[in-house]
C-alpha positions as CSV (number, residue, x, y, z in Angstrom):
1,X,-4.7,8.2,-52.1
2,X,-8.4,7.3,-51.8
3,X,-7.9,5.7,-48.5
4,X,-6.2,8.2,-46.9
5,X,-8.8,10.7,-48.1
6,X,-11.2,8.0,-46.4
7,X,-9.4,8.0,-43.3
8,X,-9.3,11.9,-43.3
9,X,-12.7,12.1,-44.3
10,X,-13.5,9.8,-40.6
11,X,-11.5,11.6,-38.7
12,X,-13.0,14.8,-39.4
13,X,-16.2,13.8,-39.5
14,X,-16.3,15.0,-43.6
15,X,-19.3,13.4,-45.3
16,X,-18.3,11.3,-48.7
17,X,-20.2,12.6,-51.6
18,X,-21.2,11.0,-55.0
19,X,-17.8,11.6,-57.0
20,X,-16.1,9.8,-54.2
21,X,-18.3,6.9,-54.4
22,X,-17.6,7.0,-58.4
23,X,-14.1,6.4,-57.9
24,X,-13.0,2.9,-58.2
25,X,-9.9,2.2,-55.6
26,X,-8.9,-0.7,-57.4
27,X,-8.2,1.5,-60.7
28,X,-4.7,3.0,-60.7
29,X,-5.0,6.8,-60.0
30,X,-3.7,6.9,-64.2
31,X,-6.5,5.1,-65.4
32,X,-8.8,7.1,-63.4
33,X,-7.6,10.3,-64.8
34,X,-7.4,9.0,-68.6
35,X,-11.5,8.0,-68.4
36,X,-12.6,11.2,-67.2
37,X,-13.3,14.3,-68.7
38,X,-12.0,17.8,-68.0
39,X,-15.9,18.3,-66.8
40,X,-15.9,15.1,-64.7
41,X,-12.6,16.6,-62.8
42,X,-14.0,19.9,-61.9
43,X,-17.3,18.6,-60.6
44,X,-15.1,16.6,-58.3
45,X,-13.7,19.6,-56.7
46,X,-15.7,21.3,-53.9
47,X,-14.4,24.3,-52.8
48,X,-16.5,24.3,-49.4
49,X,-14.9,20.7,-48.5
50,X,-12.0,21.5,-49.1
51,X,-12.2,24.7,-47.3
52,X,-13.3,22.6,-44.0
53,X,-10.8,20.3,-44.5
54,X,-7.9,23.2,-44.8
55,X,-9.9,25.0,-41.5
56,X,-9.7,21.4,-39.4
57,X,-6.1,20.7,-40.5
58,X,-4.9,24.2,-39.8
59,X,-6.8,23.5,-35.8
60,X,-4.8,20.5,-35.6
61,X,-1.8,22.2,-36.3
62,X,-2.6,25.4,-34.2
63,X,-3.0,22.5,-31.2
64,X,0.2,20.6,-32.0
65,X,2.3,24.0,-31.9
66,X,0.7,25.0,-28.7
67,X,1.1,21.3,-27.4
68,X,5.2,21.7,-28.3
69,X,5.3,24.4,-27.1
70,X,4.0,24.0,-23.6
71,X,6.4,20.2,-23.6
72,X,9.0,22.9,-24.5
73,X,8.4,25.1,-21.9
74,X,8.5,22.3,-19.5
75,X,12.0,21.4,-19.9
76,X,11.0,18.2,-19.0
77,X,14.6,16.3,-19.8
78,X,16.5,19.3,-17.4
79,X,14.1,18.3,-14.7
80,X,14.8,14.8,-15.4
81,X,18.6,15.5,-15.1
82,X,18.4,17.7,-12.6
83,X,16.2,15.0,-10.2
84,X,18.9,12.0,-11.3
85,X,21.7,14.4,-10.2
86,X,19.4,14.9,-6.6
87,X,19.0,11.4,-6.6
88,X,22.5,10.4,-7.0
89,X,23.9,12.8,-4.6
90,X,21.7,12.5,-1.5
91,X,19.4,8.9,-1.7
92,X,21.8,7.7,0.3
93,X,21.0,10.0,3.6
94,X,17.9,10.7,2.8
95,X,17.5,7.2,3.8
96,X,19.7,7.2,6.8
97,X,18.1,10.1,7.8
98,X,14.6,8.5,7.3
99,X,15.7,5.7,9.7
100,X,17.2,7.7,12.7
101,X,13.8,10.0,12.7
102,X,11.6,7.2,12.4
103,X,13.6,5.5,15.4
104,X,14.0,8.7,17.4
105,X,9.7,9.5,16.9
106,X,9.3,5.4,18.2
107,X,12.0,6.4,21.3
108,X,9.8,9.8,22.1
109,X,6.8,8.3,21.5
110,X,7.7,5.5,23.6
111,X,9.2,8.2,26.5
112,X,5.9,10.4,26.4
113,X,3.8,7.7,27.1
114,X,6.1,5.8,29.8
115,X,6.3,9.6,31.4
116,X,2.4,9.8,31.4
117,X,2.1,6.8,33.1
118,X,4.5,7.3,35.8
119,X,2.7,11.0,36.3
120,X,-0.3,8.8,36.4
121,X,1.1,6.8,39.0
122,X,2.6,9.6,41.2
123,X,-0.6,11.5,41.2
124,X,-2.0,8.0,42.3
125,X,0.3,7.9,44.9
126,X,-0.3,11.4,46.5
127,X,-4.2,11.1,46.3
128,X,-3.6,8.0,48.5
129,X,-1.4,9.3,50.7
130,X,-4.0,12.1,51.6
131,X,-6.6,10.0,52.1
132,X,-7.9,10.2,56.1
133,X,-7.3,6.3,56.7
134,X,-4.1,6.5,54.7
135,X,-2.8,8.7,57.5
136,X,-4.3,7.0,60.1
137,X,-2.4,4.5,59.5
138,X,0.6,6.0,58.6
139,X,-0.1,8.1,62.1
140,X,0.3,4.5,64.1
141,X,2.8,3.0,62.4
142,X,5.2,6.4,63.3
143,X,3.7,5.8,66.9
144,X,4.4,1.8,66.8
145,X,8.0,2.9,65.9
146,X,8.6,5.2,69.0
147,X,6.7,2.6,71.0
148,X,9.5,-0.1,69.9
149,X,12.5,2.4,70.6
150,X,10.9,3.1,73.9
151,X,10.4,-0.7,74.8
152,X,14.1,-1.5,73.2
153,X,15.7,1.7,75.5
154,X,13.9,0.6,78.4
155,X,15.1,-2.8,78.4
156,X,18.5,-1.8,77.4
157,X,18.4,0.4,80.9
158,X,17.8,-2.4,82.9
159,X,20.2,-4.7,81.3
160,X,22.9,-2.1,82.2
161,X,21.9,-1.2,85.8
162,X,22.3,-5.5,86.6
């Protein structure tokens, strides 16, 4: 009994006083009793301590109700249930689904940046088409193609007039 009352008196921070010290904890609680006197008992009994002690316990418990009660309130084991039951029920396309929108992001990422570098590419193209010597050249080689049909008519005329 003296331990425990040693242990509650660390936990609560309760000092130890003289009649504590008194008590032997090797004695049997009998023996202890039989020794002392009626006066001996009572001046072992302090109302103030005992007061603080029945003020911290009654805390404790205050804290321990409010503590089940909020666990209660959680429902903590129908959320559990509840999740398993999820879990049982759709895991299995939640990750078939997480693989054909992970491949269809890669594919349209893919898409976006192979269509912004054929824009690239086309713009590319039509600022060097509209450059001057672009079109110069471009100008000559439509000229050098009506030059060849002319040459290739003309000498088809002759062949025909032999």
């Amino acid at each position: 009994m003296s331990s425990r009352n040693s242990n509650l008196r660390k936990k609560y921070n309760i000092p130890k006083t003289n009649i504590d010290s008194e008590n032997d904890e090797s004695k049997p609680n009998n023996e202890i009793a039989c020794e002392e006197s009626p006066r001996t008992i009572t001046n072992k009994y302090n109302q103030l301590e005992t007061s603080e002690l029945i003020d911290t316990l009654n805390k404790d418990l205050q804290e321990e109700k409010e503590k089940c009660k909020v666990l209660e309130e959680g429902n903590y084991d129908a959320k559990k249930r509840e999740l398993l039951e999820f879990s049982e029920r759709y895991s299995e396309i939640i990750y078939q689904h997480m693989k054909v929108l992970e491949e269809t992001v890669n594919e349209l990422k893919k898409m976006v940046e192979k269509n912004n570098t054929l824009s690239t590419a086309k713009v590319d193209y039509e600022d060097y088409i509209s450059r001057s010597d672009t079109k110069n050249l471009l100008e000559t080689i439509t000229k050098l193609s009506q030059l060849k049909k002319d040459g290739e008519s003309f000498l088809m005329s002759r062949r025909t007039k032999k």
